[in-house]
N, CA, C and O atoms as CSV, one atom per row, in Angstrom:
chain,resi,resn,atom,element,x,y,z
A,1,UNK,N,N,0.824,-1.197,0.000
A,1,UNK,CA,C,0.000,0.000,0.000
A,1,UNK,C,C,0.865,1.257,0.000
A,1,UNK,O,O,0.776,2.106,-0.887
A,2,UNK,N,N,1.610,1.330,0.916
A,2,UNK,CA,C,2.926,2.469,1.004
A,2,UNK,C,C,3.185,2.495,-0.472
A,2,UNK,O,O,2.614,3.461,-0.979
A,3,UNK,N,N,3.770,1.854,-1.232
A,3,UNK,CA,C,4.655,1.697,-2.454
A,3,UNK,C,C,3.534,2.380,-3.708
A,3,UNK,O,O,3.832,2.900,-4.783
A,4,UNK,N,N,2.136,2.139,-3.078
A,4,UNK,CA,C,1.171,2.053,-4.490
A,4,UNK,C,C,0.827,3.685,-4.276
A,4,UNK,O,O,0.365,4.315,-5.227
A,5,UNK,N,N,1.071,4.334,-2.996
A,5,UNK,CA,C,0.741,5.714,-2.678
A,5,UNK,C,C,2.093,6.329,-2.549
A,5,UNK,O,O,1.950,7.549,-2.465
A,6,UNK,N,N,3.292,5.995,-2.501
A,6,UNK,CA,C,4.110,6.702,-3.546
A,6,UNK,C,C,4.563,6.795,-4.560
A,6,UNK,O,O,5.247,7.745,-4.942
A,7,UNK,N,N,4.224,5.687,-5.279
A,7,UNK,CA,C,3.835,5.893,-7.209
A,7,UNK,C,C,3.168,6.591,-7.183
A,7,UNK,O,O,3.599,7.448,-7.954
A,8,UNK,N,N,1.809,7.077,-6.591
A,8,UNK,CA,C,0.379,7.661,-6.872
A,8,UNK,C,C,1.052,9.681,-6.803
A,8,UNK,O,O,0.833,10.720,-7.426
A,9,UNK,N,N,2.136,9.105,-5.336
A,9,UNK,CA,C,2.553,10.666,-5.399
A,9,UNK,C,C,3.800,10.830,-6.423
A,9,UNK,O,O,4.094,11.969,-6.785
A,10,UNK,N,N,4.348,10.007,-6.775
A,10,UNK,CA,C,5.419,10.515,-8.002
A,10,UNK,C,C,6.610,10.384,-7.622
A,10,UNK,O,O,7.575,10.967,-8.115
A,11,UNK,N,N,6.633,9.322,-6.381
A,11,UNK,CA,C,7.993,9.110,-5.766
A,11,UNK,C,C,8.567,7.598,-5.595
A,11,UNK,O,O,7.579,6.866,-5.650
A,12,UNK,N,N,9.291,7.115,-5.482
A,12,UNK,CA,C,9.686,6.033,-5.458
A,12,UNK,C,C,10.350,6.181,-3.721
A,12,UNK,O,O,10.663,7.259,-3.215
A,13,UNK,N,N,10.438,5.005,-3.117
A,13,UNK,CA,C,10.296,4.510,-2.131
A,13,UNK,C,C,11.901,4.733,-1.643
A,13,UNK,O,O,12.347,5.235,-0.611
A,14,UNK,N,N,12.729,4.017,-3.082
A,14,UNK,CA,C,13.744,4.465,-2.693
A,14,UNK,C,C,14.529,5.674,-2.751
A,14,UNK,O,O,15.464,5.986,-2.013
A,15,UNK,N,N,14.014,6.345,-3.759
A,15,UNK,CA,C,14.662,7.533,-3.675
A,15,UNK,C,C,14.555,8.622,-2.394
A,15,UNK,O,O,15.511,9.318,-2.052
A,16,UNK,N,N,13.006,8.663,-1.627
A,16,UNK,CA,C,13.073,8.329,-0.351
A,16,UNK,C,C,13.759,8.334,0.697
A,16,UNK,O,O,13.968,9.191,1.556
A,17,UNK,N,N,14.241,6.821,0.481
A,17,UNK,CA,C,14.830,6.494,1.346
A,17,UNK,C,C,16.829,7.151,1.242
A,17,UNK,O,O,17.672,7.353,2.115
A,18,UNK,N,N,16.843,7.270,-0.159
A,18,UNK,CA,C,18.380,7.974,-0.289
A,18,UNK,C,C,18.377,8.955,0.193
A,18,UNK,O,O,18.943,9.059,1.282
A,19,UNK,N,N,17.740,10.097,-0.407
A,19,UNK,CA,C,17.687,11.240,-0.050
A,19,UNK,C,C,17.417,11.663,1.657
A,19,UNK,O,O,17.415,12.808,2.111
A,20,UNK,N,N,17.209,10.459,2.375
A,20,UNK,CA,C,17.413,10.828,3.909
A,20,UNK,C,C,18.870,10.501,4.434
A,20,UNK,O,O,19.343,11.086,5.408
A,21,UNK,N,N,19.705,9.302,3.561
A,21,UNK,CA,C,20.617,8.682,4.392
A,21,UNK,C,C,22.047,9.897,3.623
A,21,UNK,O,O,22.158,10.490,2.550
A,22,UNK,N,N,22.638,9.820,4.485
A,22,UNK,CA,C,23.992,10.591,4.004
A,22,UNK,C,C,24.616,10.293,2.758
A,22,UNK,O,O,24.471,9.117,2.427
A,23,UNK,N,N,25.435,11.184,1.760
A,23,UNK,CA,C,25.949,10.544,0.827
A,23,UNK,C,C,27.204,10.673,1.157
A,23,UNK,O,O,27.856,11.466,1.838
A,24,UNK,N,N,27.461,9.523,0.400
A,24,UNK,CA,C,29.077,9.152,0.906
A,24,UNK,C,C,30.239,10.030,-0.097
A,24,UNK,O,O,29.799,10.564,-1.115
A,25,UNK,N,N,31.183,10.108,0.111
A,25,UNK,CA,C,32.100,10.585,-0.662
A,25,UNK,C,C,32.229,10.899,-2.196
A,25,UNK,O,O,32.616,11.887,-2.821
A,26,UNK,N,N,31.657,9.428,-2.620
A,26,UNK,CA,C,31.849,9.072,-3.628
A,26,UNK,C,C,30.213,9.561,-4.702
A,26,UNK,O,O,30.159,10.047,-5.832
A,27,UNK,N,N,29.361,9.265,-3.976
A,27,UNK,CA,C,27.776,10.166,-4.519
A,27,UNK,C,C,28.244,11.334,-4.417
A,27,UNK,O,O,28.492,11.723,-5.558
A,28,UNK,N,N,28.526,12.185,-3.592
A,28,UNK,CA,C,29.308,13.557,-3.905
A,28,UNK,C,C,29.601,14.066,-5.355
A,28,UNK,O,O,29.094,14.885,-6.121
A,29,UNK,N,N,30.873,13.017,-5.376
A,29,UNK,CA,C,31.568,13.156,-6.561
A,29,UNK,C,C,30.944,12.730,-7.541
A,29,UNK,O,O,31.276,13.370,-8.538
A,30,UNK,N,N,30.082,11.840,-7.795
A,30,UNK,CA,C,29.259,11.706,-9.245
A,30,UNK,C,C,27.921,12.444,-9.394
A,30,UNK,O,O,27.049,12.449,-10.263
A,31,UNK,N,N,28.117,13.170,-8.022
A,31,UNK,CA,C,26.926,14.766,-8.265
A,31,UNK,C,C,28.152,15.925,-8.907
A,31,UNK,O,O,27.887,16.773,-9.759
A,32,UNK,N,N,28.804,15.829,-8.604
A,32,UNK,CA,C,29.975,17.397,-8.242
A,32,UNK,C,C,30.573,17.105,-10.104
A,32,UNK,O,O,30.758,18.004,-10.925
A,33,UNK,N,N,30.672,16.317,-10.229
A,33,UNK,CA,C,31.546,16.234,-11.997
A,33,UNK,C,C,30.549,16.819,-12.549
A,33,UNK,O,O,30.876,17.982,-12.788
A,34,UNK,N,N,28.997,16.504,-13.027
A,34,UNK,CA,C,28.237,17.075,-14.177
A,34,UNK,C,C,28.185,18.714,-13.563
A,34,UNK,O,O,28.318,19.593,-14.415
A,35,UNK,N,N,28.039,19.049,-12.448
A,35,UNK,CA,C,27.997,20.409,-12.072
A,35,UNK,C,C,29.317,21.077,-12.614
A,35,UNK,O,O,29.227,21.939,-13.488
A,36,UNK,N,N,30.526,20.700,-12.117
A,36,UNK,CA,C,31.788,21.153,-12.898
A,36,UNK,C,C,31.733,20.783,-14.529
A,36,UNK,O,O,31.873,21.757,-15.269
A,37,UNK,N,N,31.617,19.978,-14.926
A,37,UNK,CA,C,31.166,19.850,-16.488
A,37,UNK,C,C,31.029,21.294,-17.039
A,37,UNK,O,O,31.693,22.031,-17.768
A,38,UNK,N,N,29.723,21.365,-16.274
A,38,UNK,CA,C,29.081,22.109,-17.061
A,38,UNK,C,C,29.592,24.134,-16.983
A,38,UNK,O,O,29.143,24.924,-17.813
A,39,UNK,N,N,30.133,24.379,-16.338
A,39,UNK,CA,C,31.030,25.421,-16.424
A,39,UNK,C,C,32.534,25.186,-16.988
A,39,UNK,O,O,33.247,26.190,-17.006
A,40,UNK,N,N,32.841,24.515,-17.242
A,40,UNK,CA,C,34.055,24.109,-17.807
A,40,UNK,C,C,35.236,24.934,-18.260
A,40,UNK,O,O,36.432,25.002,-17.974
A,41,UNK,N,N,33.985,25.826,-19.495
A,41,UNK,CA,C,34.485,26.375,-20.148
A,41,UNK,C,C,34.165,28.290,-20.078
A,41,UNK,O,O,33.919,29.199,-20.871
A,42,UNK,N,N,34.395,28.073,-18.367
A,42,UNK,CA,C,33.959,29.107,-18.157
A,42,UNK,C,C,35.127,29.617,-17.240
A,42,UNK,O,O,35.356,28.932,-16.243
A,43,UNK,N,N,35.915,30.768,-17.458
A,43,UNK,CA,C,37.559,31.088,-16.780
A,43,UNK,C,C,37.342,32.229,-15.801
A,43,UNK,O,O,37.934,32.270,-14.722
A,44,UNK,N,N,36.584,33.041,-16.155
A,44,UNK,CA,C,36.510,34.655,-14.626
A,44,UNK,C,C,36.876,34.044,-13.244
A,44,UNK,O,O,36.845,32.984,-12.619
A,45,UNK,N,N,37.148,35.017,-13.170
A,45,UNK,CA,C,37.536,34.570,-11.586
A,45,UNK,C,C,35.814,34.115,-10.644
A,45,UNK,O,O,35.928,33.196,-9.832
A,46,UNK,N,N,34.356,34.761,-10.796
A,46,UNK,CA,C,33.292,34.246,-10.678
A,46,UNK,C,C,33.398,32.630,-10.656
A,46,UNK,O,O,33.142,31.960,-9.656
A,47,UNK,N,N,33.799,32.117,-11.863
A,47,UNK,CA,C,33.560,30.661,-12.128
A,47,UNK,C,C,34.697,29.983,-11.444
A,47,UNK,O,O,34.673,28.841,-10.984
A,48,UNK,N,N,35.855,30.949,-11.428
A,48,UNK,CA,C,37.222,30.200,-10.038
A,48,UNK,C,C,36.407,29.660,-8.774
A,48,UNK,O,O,36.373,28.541,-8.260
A,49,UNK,N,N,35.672,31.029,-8.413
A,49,UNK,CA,C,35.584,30.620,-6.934
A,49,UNK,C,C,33.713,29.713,-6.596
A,49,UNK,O,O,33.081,29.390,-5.590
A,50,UNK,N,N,33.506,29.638,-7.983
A,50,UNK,CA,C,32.349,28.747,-7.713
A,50,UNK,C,C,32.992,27.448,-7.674
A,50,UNK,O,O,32.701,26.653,-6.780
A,51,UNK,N,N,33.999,27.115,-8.738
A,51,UNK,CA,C,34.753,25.522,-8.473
A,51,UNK,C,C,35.432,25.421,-7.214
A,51,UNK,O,O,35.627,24.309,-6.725
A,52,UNK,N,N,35.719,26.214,-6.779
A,52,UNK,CA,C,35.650,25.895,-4.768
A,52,UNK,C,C,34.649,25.638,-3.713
A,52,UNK,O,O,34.789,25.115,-2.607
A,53,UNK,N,N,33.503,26.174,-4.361
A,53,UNK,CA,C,32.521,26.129,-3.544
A,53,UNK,C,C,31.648,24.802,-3.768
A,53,UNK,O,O,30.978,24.250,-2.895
A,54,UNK,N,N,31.763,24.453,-4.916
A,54,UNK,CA,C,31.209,22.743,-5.586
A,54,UNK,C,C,32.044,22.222,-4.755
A,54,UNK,O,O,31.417,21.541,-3.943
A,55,UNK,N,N,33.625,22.204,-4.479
A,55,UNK,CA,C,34.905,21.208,-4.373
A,55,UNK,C,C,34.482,21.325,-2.704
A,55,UNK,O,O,34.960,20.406,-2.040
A,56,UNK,N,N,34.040,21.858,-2.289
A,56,UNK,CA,C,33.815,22.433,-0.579
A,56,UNK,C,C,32.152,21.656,-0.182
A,56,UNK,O,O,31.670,21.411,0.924
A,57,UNK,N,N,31.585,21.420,-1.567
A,57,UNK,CA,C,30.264,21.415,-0.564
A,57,UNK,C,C,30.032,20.285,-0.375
A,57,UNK,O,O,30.395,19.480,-1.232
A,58,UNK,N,N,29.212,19.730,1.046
A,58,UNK,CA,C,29.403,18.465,1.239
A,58,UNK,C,C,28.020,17.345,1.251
A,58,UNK,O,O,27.984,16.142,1.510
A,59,UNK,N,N,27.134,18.135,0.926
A,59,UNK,CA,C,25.772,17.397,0.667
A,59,UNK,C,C,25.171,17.944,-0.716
A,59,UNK,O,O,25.338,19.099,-1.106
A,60,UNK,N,N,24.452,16.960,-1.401
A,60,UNK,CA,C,23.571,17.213,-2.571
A,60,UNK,C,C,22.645,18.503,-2.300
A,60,UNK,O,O,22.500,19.386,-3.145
A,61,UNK,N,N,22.254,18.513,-1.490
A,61,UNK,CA,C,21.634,19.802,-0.910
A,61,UNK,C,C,22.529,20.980,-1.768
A,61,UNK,O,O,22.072,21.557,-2.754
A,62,UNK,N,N,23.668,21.187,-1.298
A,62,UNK,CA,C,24.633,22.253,-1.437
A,62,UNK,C,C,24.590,22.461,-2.253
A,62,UNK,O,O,23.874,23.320,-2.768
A,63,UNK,N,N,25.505,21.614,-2.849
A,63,UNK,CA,C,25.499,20.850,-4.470
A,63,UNK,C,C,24.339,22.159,-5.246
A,63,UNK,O,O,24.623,23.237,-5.770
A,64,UNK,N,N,23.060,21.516,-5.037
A,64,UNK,CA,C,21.622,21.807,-6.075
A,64,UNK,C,C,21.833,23.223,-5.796
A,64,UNK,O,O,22.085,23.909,-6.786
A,65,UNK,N,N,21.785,23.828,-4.638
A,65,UNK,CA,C,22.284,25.892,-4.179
A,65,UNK,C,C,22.687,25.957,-5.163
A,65,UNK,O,O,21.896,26.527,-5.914
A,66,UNK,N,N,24.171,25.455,-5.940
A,66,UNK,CA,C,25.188,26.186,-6.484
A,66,UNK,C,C,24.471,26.236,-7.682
A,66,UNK,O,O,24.445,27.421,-8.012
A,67,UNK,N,N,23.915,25.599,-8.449
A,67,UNK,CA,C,23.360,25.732,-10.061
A,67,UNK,C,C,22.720,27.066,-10.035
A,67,UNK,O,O,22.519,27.534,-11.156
A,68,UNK,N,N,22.524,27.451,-9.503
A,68,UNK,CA,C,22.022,29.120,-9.606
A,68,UNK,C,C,23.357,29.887,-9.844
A,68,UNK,O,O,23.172,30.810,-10.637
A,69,UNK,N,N,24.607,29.800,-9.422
A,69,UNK,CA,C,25.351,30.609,-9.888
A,69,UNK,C,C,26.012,30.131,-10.466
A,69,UNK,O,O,27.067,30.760,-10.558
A,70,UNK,N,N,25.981,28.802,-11.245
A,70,UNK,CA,C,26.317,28.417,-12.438
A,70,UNK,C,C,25.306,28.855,-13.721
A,70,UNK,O,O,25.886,29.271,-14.724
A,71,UNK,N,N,24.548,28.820,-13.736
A,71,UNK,CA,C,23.635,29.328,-14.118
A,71,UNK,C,C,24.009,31.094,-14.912
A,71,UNK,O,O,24.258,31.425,-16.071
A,72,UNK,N,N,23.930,31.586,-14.102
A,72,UNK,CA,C,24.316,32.671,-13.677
A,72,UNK,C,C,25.999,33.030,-14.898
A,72,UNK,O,O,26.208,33.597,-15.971
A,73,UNK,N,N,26.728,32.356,-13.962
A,73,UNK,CA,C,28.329,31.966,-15.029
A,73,UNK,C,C,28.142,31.913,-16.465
A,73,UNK,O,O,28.447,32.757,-17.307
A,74,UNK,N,N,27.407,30.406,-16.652
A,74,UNK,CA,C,27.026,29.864,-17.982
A,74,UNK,C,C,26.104,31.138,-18.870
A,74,UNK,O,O,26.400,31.229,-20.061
A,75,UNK,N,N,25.255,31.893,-18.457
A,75,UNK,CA,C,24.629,32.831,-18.885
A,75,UNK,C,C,25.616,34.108,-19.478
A,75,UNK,O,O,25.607,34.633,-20.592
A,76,UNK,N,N,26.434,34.379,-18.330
A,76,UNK,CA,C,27.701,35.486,-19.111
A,76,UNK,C,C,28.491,35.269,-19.741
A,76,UNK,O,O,29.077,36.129,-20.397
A,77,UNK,N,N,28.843,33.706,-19.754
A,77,UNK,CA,C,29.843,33.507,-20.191
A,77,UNK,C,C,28.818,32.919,-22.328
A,77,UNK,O,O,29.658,32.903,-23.228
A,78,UNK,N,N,27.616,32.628,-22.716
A,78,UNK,CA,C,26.947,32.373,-23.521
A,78,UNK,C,C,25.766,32.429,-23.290
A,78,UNK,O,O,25.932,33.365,-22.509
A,79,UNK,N,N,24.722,32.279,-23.259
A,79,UNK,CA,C,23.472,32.951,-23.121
A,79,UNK,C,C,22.708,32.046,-22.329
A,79,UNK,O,O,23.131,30.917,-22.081
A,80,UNK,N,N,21.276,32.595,-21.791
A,80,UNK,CA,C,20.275,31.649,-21.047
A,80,UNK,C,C,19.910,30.522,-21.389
A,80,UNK,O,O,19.743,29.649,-20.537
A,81,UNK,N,N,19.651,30.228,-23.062
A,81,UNK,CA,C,19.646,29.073,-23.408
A,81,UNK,C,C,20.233,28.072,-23.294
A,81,UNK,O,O,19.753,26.976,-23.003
A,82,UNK,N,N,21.393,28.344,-23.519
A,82,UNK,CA,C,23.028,27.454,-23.158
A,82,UNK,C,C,22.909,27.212,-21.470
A,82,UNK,O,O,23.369,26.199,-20.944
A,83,UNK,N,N,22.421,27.982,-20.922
A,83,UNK,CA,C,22.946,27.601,-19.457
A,83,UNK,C,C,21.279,27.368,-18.747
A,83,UNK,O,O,21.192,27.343,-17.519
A,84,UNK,N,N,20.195,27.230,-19.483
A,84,UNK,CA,C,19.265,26.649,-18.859
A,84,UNK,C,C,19.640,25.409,-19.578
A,84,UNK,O,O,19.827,24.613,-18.659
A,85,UNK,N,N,19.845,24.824,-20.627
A,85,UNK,CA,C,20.397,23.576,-21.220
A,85,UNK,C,C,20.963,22.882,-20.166
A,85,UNK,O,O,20.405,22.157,-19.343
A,86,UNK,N,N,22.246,23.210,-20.287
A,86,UNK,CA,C,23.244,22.365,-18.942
A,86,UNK,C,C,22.484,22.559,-17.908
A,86,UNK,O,O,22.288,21.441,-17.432
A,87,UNK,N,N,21.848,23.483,-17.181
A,87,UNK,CA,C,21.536,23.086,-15.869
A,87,UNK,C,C,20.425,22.276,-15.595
A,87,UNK,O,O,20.091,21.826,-14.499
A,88,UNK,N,N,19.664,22.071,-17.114
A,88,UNK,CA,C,18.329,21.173,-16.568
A,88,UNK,C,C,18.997,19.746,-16.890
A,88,UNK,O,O,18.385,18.704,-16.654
A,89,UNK,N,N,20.087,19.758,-17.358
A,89,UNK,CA,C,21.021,18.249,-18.028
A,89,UNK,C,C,21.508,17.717,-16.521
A,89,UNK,O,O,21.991,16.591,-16.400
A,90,UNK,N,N,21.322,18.729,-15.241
A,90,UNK,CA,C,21.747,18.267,-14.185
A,90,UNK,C,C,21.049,17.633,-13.210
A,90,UNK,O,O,21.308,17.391,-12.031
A,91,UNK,N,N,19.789,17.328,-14.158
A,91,UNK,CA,C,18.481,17.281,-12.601
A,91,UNK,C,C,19.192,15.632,-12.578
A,91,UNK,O,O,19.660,15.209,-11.520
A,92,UNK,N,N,19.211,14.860,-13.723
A,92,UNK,CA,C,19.346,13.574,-13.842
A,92,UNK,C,C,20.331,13.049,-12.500
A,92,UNK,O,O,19.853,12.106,-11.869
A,93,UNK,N,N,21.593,13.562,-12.048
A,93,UNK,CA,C,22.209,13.593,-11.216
A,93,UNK,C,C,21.621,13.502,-9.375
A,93,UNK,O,O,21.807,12.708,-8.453
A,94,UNK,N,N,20.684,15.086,-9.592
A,94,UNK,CA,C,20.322,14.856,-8.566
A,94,UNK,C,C,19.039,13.973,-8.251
A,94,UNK,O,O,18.752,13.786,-7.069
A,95,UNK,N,N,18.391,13.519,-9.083
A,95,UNK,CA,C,17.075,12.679,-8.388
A,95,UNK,C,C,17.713,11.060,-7.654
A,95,UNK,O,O,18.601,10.236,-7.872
A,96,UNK,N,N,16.691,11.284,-6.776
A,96,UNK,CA,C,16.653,11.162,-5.308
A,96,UNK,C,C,17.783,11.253,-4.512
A,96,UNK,O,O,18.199,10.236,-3.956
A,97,UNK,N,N,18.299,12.235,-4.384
A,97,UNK,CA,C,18.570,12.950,-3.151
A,97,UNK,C,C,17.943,14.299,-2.767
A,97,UNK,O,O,18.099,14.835,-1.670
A,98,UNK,N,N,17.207,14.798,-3.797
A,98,UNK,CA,C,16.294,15.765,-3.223
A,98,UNK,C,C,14.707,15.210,-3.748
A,98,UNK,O,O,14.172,14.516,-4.612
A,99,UNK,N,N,14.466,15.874,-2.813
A,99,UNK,CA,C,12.416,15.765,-3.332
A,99,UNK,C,C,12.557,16.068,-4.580
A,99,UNK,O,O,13.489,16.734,-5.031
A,100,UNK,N,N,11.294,15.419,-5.453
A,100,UNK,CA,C,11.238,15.672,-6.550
A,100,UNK,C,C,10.667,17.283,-6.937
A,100,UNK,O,O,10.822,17.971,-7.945
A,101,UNK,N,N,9.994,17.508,-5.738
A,101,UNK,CA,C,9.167,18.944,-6.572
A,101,UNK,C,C,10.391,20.158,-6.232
A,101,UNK,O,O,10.190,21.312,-6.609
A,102,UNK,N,N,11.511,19.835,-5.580
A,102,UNK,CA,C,12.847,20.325,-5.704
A,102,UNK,C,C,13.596,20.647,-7.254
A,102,UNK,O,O,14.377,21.540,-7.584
A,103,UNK,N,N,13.032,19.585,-7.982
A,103,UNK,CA,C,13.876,19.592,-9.274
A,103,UNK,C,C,13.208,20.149,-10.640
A,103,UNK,O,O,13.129,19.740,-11.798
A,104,UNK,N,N,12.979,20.738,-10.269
A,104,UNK,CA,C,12.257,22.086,-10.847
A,104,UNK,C,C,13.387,22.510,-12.212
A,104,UNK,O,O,14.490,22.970,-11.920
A,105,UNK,N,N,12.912,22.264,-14.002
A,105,UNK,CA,C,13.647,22.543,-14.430
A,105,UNK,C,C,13.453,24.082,-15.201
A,105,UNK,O,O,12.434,24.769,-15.134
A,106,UNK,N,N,14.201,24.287,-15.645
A,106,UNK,CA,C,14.548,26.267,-15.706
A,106,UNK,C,C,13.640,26.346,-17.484
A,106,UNK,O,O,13.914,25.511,-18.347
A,107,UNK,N,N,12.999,27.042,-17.634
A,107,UNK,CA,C,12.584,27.808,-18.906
A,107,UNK,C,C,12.921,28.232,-19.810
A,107,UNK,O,O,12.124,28.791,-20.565
């Protein structure tokens, strides 16, 4: 019954259950690469000190904060299109570790 009323709400049981337990080092890091990806090719000192703040942050939580000023980067550095592109290319990463109505993709 649980399982059939979180299909009904749009969630899976386990994702759930991830998104409560800590991520380990290594989920980090296969959140933290597509986020760095995707500024790459982006050099200001802005985009320096955002790749510290990805390299610093220590939950998916954090993590999802920073796409706003990647976002942001990706936008000056080529336009909204380009950088709502990559950042909605990032939800894939984060589902389930955040709620889904968290992953809200950009316009």
């Amino acid at each position: 019954m649980i399982t059939s009323i979180a299909r009904w709400l749009g969630t899976s049981l386990d994702a759930r259950k991830r998104s409560a337990q800590r991520a380990t080092l290594k989920d980090l890091a296969s959140i933290r690469r597509p986020l760095l990806r995707s500024i790459e090719d982006c050099l200001d000192q802005q985009a320096l000190r955002l790749r510290k703040k990805i390299e610093s942050a220590r939950t998916p939580q954090e993590l999802w904060m920073l796409r706003n000023d990647a976002f942001q980067i990706i936008s000056q550095q080529h336009d909204q299109s380009v950088a709502a592109e990559r950042i909605n290319a990032l939800i894939q990463s984060f589902e389930g570790w955040l709620e889904p109505k968290q992953l809200v993709r950009i316009k």
